[in-house]
Kinemage of the C-alpha trace (Angstrom):
@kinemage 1
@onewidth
@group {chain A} dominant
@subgroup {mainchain}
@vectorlist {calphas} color= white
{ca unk a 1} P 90.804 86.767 147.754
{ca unk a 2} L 89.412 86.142 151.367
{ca unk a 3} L 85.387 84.775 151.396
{ca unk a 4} L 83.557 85.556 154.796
{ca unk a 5} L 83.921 82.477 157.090
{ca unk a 6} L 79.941 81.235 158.239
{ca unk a 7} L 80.115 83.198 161.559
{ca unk a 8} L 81.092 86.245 159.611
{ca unk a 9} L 78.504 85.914 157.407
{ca unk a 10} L 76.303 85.194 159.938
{ca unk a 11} L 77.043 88.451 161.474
{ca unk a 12} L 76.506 90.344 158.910
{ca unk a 13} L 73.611 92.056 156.429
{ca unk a 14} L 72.831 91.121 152.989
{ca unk a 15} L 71.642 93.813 150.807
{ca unk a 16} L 69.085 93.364 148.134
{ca unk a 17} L 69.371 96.030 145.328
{ca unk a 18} L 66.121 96.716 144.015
{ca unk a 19} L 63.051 96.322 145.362
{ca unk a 20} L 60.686 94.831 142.255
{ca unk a 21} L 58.846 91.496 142.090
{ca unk a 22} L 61.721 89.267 143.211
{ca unk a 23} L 63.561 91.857 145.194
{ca unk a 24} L 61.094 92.387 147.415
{ca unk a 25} L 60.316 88.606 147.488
{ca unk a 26} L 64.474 87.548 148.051
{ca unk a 27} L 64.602 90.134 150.652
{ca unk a 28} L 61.315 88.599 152.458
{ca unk a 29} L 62.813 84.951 152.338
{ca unk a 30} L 65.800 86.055 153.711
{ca unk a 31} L 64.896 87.848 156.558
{ca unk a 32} L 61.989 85.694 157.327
{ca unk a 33} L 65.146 82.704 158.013
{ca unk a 34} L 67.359 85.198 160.545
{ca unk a 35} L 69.264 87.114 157.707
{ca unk a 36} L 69.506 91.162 158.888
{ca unk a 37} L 68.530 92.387 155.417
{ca unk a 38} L 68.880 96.003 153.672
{ca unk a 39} L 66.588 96.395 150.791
{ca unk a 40} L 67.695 99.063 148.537
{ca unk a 41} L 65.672 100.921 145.927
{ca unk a 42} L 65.668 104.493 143.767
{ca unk a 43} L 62.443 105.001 144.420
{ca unk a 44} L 60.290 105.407 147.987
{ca unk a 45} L 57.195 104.165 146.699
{ca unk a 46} L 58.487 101.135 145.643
{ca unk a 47} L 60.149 100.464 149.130
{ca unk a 48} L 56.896 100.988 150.532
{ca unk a 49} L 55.129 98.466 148.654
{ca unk a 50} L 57.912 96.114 149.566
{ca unk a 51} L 58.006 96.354 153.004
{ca unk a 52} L 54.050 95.893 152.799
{ca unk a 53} L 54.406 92.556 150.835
{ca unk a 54} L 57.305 91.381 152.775
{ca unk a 55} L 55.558 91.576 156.227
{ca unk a 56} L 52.867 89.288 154.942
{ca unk a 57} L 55.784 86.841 153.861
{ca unk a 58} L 57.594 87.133 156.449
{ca unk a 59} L 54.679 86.774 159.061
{ca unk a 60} L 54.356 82.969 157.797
{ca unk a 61} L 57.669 82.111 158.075
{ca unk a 62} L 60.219 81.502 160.987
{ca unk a 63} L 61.597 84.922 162.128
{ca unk a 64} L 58.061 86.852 162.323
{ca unk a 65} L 60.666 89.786 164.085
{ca unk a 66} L 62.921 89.938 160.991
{ca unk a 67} L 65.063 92.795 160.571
{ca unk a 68} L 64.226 94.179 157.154
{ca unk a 69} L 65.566 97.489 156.419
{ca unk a 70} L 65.165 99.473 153.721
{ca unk a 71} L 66.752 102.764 151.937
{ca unk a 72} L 67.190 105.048 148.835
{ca unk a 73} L 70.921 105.115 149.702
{ca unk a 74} L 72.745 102.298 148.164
{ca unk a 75} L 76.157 103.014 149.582
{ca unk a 76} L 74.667 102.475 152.815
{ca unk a 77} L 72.718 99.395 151.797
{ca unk a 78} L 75.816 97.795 151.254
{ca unk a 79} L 78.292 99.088 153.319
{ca unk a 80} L 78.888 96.217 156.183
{ca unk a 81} L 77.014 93.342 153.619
{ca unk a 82} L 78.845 89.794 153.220
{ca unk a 83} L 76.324 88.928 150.108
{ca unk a 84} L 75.290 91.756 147.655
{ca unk a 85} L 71.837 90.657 145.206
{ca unk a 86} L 71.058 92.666 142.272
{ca unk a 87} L 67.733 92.162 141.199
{ca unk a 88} L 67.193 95.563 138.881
{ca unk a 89} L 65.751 95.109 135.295
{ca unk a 90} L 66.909 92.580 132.863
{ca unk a 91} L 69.221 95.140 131.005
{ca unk a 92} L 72.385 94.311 130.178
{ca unk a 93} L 73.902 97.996 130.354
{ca unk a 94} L 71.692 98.651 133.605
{ca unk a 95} L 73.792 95.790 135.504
{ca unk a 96} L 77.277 96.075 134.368
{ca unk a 97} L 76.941 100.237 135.672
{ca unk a 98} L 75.847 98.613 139.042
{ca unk a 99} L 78.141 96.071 139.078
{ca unk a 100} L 81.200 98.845 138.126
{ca unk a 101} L 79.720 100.626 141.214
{ca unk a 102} L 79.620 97.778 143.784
{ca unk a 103} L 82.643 96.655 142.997
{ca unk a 104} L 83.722 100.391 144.030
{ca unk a 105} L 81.499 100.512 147.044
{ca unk a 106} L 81.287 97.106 149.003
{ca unk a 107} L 84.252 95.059 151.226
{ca unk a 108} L 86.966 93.595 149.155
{ca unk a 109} L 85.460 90.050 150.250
{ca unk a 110} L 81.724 90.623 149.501
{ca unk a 111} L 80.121 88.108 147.388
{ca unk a 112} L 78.224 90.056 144.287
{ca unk a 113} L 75.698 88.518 143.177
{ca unk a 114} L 73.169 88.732 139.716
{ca unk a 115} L 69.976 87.656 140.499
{ca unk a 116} L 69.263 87.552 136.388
{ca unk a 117} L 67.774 84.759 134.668
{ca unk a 118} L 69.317 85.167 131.592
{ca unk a 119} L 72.545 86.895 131.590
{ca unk a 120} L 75.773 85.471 132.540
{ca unk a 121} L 77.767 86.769 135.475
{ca unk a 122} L 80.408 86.792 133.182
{ca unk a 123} L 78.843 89.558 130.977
{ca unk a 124} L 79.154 91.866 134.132
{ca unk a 125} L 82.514 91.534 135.010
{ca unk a 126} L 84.185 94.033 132.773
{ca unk a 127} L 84.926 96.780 135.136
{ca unk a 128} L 85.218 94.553 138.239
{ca unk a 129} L 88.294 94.751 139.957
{ca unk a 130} L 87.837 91.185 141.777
{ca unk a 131} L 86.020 88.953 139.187
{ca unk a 132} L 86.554 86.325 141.575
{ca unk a 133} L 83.587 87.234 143.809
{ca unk a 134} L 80.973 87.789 141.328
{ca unk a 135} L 78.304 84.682 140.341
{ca unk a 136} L 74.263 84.084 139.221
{ca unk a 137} L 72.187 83.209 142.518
{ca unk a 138} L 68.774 83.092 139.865
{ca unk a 139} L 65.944 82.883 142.716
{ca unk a 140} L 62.685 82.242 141.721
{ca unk a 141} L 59.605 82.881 143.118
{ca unk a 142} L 60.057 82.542 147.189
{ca unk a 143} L 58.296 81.999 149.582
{ca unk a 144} L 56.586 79.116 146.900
{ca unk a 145} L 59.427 78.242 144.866
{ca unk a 146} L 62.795 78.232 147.092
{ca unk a 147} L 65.339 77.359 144.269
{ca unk a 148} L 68.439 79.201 143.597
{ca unk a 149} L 70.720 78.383 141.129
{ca unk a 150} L 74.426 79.161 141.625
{ca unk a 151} L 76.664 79.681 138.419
{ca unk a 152} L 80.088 81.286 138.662
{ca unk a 153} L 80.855 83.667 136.107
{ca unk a 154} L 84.358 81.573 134.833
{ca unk a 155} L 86.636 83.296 137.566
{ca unk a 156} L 84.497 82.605 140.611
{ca unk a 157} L 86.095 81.462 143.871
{ca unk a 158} L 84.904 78.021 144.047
{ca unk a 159} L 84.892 79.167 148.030
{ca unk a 160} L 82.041 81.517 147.252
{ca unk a 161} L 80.062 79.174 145.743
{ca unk a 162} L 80.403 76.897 148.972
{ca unk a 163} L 79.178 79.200 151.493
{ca unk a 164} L 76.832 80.664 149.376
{ca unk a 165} L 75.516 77.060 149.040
{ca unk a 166} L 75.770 76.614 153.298
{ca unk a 167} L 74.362 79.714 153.900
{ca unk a 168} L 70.731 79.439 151.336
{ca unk a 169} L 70.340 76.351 152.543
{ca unk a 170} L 69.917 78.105 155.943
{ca unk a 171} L 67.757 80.490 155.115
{ca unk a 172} L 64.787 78.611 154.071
{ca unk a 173} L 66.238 78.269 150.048
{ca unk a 174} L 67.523 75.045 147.966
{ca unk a 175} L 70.847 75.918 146.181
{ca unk a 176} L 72.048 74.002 142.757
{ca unk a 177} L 74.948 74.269 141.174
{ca unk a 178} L 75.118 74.795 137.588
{ca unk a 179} L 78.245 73.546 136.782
{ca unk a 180} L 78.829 74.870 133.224
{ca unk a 181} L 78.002 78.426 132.426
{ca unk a 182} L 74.765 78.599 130.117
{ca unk a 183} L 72.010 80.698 129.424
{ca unk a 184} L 69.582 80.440 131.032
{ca unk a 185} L 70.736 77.782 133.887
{ca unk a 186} L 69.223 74.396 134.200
{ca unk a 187} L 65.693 75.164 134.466
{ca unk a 188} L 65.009 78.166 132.524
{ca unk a 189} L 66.511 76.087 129.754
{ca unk a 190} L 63.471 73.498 129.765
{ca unk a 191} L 61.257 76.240 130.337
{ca unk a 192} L 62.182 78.358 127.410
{ca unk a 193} L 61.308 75.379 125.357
{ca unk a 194} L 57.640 75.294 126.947
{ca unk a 195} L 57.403 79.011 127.093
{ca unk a 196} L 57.985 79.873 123.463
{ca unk a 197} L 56.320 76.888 121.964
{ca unk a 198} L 52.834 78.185 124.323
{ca unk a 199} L 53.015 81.293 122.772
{ca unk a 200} L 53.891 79.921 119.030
{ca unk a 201} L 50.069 78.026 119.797
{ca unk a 202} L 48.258 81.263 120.729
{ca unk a 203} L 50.377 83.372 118.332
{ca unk a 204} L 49.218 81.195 115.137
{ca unk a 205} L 45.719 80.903 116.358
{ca unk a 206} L 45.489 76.794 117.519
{ca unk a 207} L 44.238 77.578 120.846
{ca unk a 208} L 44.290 79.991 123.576
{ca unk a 209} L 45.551 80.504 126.528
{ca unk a 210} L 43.524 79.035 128.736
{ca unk a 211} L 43.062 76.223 127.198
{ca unk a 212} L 47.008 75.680 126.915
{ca unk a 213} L 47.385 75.840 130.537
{ca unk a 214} L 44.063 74.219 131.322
{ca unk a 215} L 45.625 71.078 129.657
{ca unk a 216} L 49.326 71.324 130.779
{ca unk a 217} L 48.079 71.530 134.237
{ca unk a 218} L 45.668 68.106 133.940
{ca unk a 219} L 48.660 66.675 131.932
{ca unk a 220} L 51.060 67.450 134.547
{ca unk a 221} L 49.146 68.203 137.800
{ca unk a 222} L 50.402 71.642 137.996
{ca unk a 223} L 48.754 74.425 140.015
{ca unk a 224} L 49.656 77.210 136.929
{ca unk a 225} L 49.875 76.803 133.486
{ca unk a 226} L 52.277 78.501 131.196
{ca unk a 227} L 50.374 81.839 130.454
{ca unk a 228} L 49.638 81.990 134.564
{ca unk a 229} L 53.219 81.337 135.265
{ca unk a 230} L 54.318 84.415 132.181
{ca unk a 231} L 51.747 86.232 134.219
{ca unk a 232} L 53.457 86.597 137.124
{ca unk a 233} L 56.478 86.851 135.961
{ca unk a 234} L 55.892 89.688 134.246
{ca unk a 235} L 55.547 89.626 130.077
{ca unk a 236} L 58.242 93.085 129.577
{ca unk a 237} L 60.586 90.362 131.520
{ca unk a 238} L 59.423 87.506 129.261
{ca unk a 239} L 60.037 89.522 126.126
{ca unk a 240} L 63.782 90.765 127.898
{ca unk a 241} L 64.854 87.094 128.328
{ca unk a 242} L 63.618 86.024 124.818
{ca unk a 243} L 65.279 89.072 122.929
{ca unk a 244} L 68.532 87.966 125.043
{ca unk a 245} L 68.384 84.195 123.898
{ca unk a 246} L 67.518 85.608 120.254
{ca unk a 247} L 70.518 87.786 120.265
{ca unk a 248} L 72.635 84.305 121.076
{ca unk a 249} L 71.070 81.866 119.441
{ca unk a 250} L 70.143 81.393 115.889
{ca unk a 251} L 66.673 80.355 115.097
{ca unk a 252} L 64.656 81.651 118.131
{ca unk a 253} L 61.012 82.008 116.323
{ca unk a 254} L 59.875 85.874 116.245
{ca unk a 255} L 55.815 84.778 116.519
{ca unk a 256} L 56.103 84.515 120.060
{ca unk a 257} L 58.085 87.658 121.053
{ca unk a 258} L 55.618 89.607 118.262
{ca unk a 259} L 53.170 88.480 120.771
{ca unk a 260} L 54.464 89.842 123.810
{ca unk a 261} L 55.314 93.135 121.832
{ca unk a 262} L 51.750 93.612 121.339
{ca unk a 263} L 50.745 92.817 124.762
{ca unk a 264} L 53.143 95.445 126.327
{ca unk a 265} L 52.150 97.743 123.669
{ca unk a 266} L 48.342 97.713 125.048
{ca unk a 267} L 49.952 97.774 128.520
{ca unk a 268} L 49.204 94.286 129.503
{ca unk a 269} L 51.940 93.541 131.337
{ca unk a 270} L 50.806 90.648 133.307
{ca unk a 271} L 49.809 90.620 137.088
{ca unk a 272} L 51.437 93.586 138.438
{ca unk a 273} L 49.305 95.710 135.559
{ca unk a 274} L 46.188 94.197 136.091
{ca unk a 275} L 46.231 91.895 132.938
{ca unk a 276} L 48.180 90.213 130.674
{ca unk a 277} L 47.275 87.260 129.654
{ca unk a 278} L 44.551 87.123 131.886
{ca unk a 279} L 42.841 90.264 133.895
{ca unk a 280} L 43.621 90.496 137.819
């Protein structure tokens, strides 16, 4: 399989399919750094609250004059793109449908990627014709947190990885590779760890949260603590990602994910509710 060359990707769009908390930020980043980018998205309201958050990004960064477009018409979105991003909800069945239908809808030598922080790329390959173009780019927060990590999904073109690698570091982002597939990448793998032992604390009553992140950040000199990091994330995403590492892994603790399913019960679903573990 043929990857774009650097001037052909530089010539042409990326799309961004789906236009939530890190679509809308991905997008942003990307366009803010030169990239012509189409952000896609079911619904019209959501666009619109995109493209309002993305012109404050993108007004700090080095292409004020971006070219951010945006539709409800995904066949369009990614019709001319070198480099497809999913970034829908963490559901398994959700991606491998969209996955079935890019791999029906994009040029044979687009890269696909899952911007999912906890499933494999290989769990989406099924009904992919050309396995060999589909990897994990797991962005994080950008503009403030620029990492992406890059993990093929067993039959990835190590040439994909390489420009994808070129071409991030370009736009404004720092690329690793994770050289052995795992869940949950590099990072995510350390945080878990943090993450589920901060709610095991609240969740058996030793302290709340503010005190746990008052003292991880004077431990650590860190701007956010744990429960102000789960807050922005989003806590139906936190709960997603730990239901996916208890369905692997034996011995995942169910205090902490009890926790969340009472919070998302009384719809506190973190920042972009109005509170979670704190109110906004």
């Amino acid at each position: 399989m043929s990857i774009p060359s650097h001037d052909d990707a530089s010539s042409r769009p990326i799309a961004v399919i789906g236009a939530g908390t890190l679509g809308r930020r991905i997008a942003a980043m990307l366009a803010g750094h030169g990239a012509h980018v189409h952000l896609f998205d079911i619904d019209p309201q959501q666009l619109t609250r995109a493209v309002a958050f993305a012109e404050g990004v993108i007004a700090t960064l080095p292409q004020p004059d971006a070219r951010l477009t945006t539709t409800t018409d995904m066949a369009d979105a990614v019709r001319d793109a070198w480099l497809v991003i999913e970034a829908i909800p963490e559901r398994l069945d959700l991606k491998q449908r969209l996955f079935a239908e890019l791999d029906e809808m994009t040029r044979p030598d687009a890269i696909l990627a899952t911007n999912s922080s906890s499933l494999k790329s290989s769990l989406l390959i099924n009904e992919v014709s050309r396995p060999e173009r589909v990897l994990n780019a797991h962005f994080y927060q950008p503009p403030d947190w620029n990492a992406v990590e890059l993990m093929s999904c067993g039959q990835t073109d190590p040439a994909a990885i390489e420009l994808m690698q070129a071409m991030l570091a370009r736009y404004g982002l720092e690329p690793f590779h994770v050289r052995k597939e795992s869940t949950g990448f590099i990072y995510n793998r350390v945080w878990a760890a943090i993450k589920r032992e901060s709610l095991s604390v609240v969740e058996e009553g030793v302290a709340d949260p503010e005190d746990v992140d008052r003292l991880f950040c004077s431990l650590h000199g860190a701007t956010m603590g744990p429960f102000q990091l789960m807050d922005r994330v989003g806590l139906d995403v936190v709960l997603d990602i730990e239901e996916h590492y208890a369905s692997e892994r034996e011995g995942i603790p169910e205090g902490p994910r009890d926790l969340l399913r009472r919070m998302i019960a009384e719809g506190k679903l973190g920042v972009k509710s109005g509170e979670g573990f704190y109110r906004y």
